[in-house]
N, C-alpha and C positions, 0 to 999 in steps of 0.2 A: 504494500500500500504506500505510497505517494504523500512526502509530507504536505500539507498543507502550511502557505504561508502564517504564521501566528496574527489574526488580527487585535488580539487583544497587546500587543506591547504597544507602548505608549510611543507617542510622536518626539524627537527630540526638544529640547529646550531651544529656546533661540534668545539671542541678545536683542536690548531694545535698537543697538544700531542695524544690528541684520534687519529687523520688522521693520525700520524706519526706511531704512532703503529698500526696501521691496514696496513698499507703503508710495514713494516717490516713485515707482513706475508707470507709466502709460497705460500697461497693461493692466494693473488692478483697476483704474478708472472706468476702462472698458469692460474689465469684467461688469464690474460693479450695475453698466448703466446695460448688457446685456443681461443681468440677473434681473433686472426691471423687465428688460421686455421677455424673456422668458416667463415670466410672472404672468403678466397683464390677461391673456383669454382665458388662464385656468378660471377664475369665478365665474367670470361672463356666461363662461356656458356650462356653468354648475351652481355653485350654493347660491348668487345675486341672482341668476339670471328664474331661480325660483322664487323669490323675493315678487320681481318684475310678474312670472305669470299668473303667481295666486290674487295677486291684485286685482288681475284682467279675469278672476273666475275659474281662472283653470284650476282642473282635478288633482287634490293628490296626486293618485296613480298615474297621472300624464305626466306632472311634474319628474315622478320617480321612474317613468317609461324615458323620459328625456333626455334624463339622467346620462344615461348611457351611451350617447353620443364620446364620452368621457374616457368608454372606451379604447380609442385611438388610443391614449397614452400607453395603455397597457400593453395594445398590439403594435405597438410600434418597433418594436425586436425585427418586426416580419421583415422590414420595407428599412431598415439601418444597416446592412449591408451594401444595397442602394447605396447611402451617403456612402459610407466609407470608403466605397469601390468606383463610385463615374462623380464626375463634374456638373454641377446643376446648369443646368438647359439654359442657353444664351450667357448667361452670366458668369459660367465656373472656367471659362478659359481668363477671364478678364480681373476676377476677383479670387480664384483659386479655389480648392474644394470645399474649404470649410465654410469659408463668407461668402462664397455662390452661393450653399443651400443657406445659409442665412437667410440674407439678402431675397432671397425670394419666397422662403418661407412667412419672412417677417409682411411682402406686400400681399400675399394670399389673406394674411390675418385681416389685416388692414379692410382690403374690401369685403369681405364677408361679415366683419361687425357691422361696416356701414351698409350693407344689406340688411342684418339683422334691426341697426333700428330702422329702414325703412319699410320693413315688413308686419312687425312687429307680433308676438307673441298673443292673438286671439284667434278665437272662433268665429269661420266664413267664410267667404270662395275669395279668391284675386285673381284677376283676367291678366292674363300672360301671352302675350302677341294673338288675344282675343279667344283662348282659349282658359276656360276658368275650373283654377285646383284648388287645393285645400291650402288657407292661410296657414294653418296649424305644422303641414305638413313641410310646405315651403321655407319657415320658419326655422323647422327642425335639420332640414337639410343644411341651409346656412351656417348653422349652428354644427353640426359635423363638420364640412369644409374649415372651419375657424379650430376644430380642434385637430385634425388631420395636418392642417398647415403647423400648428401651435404646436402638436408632439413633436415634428421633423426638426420646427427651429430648437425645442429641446434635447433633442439628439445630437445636432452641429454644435450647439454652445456648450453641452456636458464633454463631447471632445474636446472641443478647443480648450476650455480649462483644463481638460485635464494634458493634456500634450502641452500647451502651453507655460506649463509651470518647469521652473528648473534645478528644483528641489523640493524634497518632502516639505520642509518649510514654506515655501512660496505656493506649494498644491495645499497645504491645512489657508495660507492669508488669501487665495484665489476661492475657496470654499466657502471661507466665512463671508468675504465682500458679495459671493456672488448669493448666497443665502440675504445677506440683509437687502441688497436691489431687489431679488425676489419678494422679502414681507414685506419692501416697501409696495410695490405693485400692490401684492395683495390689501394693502392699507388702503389703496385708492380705490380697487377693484370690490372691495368688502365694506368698508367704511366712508368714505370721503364720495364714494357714489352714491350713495342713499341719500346723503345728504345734498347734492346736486339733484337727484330725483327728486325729491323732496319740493324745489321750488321752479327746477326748472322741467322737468318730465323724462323719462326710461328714453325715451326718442333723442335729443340733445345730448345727455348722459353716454348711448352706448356711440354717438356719434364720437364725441371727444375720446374718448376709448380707440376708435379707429386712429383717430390723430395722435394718439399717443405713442400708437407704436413709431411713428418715426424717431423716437428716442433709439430704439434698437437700430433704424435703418442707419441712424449717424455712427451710433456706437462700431457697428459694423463694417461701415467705411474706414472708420481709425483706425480698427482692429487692424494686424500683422496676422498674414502665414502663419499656423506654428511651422517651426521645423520638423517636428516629430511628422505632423501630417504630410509633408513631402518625401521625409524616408521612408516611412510608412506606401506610400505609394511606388517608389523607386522597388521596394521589395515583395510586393505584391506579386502572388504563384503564374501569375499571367496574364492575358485578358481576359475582363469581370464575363464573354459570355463567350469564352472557352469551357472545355469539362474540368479541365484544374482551374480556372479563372471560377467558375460558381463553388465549386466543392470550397478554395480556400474563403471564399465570401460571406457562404453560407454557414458550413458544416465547421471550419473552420475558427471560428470564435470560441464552438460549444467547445469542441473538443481542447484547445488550449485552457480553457477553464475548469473543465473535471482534470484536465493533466496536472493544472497548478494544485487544484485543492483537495483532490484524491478522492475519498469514500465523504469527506466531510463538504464537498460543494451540495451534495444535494438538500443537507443539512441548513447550511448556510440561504441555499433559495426560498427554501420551506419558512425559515425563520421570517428573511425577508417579505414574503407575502404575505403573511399574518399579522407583520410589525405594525401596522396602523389601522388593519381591520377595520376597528371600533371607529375610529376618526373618520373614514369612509363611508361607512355603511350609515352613520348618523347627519352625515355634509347634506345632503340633498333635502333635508326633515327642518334643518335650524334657523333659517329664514321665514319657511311658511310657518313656523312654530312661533314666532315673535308676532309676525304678522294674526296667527290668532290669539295667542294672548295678551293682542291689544295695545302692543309698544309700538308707538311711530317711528317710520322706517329711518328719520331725521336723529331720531335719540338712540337707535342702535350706531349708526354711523358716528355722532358724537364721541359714543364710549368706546366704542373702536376706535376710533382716531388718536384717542389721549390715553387713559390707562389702559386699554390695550395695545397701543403701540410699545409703551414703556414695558410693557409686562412680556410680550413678545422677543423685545430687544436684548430684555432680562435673560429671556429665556435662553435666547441664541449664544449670547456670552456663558451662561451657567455652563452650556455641550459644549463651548469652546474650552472653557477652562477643567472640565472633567477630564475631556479626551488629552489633554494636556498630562496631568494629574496621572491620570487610573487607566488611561488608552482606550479604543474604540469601542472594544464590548462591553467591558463595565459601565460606561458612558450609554450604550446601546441598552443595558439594561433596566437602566435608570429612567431613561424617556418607555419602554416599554410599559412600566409601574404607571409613570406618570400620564399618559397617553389615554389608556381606558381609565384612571380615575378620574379625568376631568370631564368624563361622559356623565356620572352622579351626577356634578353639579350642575348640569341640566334635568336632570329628574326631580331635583330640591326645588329649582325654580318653577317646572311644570305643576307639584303640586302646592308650594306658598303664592303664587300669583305674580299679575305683572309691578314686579315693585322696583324700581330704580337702583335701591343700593343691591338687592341682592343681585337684580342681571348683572350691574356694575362688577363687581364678586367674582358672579360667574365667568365673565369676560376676561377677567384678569387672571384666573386660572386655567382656563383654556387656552390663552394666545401664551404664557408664560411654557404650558406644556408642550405646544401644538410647536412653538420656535424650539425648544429643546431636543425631541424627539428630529426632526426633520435633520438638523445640523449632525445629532447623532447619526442618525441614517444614511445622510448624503456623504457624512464623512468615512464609513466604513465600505460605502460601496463605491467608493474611487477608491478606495485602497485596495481594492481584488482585480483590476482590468488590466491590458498589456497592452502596451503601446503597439501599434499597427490593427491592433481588433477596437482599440477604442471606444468608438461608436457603437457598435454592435453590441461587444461588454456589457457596456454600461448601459443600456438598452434594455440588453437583457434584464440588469438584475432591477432598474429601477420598472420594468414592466412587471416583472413578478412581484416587488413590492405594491402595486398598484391592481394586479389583474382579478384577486379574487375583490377585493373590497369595490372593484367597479362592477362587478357583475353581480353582487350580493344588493348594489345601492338602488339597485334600479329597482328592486322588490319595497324600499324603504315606506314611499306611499300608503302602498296595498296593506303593508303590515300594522301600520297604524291604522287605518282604515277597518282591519279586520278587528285591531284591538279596540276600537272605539264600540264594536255591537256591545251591549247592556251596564255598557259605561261613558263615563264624560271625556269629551275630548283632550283635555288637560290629562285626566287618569290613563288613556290612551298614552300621550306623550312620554308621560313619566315611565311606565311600562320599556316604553320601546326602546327611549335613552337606557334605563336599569339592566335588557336584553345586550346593546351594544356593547357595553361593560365586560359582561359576562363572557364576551366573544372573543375578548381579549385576553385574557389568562392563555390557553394555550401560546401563545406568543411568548408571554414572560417566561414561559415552563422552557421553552427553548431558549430563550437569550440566557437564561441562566443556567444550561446544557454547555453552551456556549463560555460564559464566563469560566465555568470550572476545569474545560481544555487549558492545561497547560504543556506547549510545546517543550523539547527540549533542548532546543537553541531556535534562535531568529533566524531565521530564512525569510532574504528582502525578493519579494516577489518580483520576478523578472518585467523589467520596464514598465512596474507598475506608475501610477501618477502620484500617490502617495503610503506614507507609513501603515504598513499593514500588521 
């Protein structure tokens, strides 16, 4: 059996002038403001974008049927080979492989928002070159396009950082910058839009959302080549639609990842798909859940904005300074714990009612867990990929992080719905957050399988992007 890299040793220490001068690069800048637009369609077309249709009437069950457009993220392993193997269309001779599919991944998003809000999410026919379909449906398709584009620019940017970096050190300061541009999107995409909603309307709101993503397109422009991604290509088994060109494309990534990690990678994916479960399966429910117990979408957005952002930002630092401390997995276990318990504190509020301090409460232990958990996660699964599979890699493992809890989310609706017969909608609520929870312990049972692997020396994973 085949050792596995140790992911639980810790990252090395670094000096405050090493951090400062990587801090003064170019490149953290651009991470930073592509971790923004990484960011930006994930709500749109999930937790807000339910916000937006329960208002217009729509069903639970539609909402959590819609859900799954979200999908994409998770299947996106299929179609990353794609990236890492050809040059995006017009653009990748001109821009190179990785800010070609940027670069055009980013304008996909762009126009499919600004379809979304000019479609907008109701019930009723819309005449399309005089032919008339379903608005609902029309909607929904936009709405995939925004996330199919959106998982690809996450693919290209999860490489680039990680080839980009040119040391375990500068791959942990590329992680954490591109994690806070990420909550910041989310801050606007979650918070600071509701409140634009609020006065100005979903329509305007998901406009400026389109316009935003040209923060990615500049960032994109700045951005540099990695180098890795050019030897990465120089080394490639052949042409991508030769019979050795598709097998190193496809087959290729898997098999270099059970060769790194041995009998313990399937371990490790297992883990990873269950790590946020409960976070998943509850996203699609937390919007239309405010919205009935009566809090304006304005006062959600407020406290998202302010002690949620700090309490997020808290959080992000807390997984930086663990993984520092105690290294990935005990870090990883930490946000495990803390991930489904912050699911209670939506069931406390479902049945005390809508009261200001206590959502306050709940917000602030939810974004504190939600940024801890995420930094642990993203930080242990750049430490497993090899340079020239990159893409793919990390593809892989961040889709099976994501694929049962998308496909379990889209039932969320229904389950509430079914748990509401011979009881109150609120009792419903509470129920279904207290089930999420629940869902979650198997996770903890493995991250802490995990903690107690202790290797017998460090073995630094070949061309990984960081400290494994």
């Amino acid at each position: 059996m085949s050792q596995p890299a140790p992911a639980a040793a810790a990252p090395p220490r670094t000096g405050w002038r090493l951090v400062l001068a990587n801090l003064r690069q170019p490149k953290v800048l651009v991470m930073l403001l592509l971790g923004f637009s990484s960011g930006i369609p994930i709500y749109l077309v999930g937790n807000t974008l339910g916000f937006w249709m329960r208002e217009n009437g729509v069903e639970l069950s539609t909402i959590g049927f819609l859900s799954w457009v979200g999908l994409a993220y998770s299947l996106k392993f299929l179609w990353a080979p794609l990236v890492d193997k050809l040059d995006a269309p017009l653009v990748g001779r001109w821009l190179g492989r990785r800010r070609g599919w940027m670069l055009l991944s980013q304008l996909a998003v762009a126009a499919a928002l600004l379809g979304m809000a000019l479609v907008q999410p109701q019930e009723g026919q819309l005449r399309i070159g005089g032919m008339a379909v379903d608005q609902l449906a029309v909607f929904g398709l936009l709405a995939l396009v925004v996330a199919f584009a959106s998982a690809t620019q996450v693919i290209v940017i999860d490489a680039w950082r990680i080839e980009s970096a040119d040391s375990d050190e500068q791959q942990g300061l590329l992680t954490s910058t591109s994690t806070l541009g990420y909550r910041g999107a989310l801050l606007v995409t979650d918070a600071l839009i509701l409140i634009l909603a609020a006065q100005a309307g979903w329509v305007l709101s998901y406009g400026l959302m389109a316009l935003l993503m040209g923060v990615g397109i500049g960032a994109t422009l700045m951005a540099r080549e990695p180098t890795a991604s050019g030897l990465a290509v120089t080394a490639q088994a052949g042409p991508l639609f030769s019979l050795r060109g598709l097998s190193d494309a496809v087959v290729g990534p898997f098999v270099a990842f059970f060769r790194q990690h041995g009998s313990w990678a399937l371990l490790m994916l297992v883990t990873i798909s269950l790590y946020r479960l409960p976070d998943f399966v509850l996203g699609p429910m937390a919007n239309p859940f405010y919205s009935d117990l009566g809090i304006p979408k304005e006062a959600v957005g407020a406290v998202r904005g302010s002690v949620g952002l700090v309490a997020t930002i808290a959080g992000i630092a807390a997984a930086g300074l663990g993984a520092v401390r105690f290294g990935f997995v005990p870090t990883l276990l930490a946000g495990a714990v803390l991930g489904p318990g912050s699911n209670l504190a939506f069931s406390y509020l479902a049945l005390h009612g809508a009261d200001t301090g206590v959502f306050t409460a709940v917000m602030v232990v939810d974004n504190f867990c939600g940024g801890f958990a995420g930094v642990a996660l993203v930080g242990y699964m750049s430490s497993l990929t090899n340079i020239g599979y990159t893409a793919t890699q990390y593809a892989l493992l961040s889709s099976f992080y994501a694929l049962a809890g998308k496909l379990l989310k889209g039932l969320s609706g229904v389950a509430v719905e079914q748990l509401e017969a011979g009881r109150g909608l609120m009792e419903a609520y509470a129920m279904f957050f207290l089930g999420t929870a629940l869902i979650g312990i198997p996770g903890v049972v493995l991250c802490a399988v995990l903690v107690m692997r202790r290797p017998a020396r460090a073995v630094a994973a070949p061309g990984a992007g960081g400290a494994t």
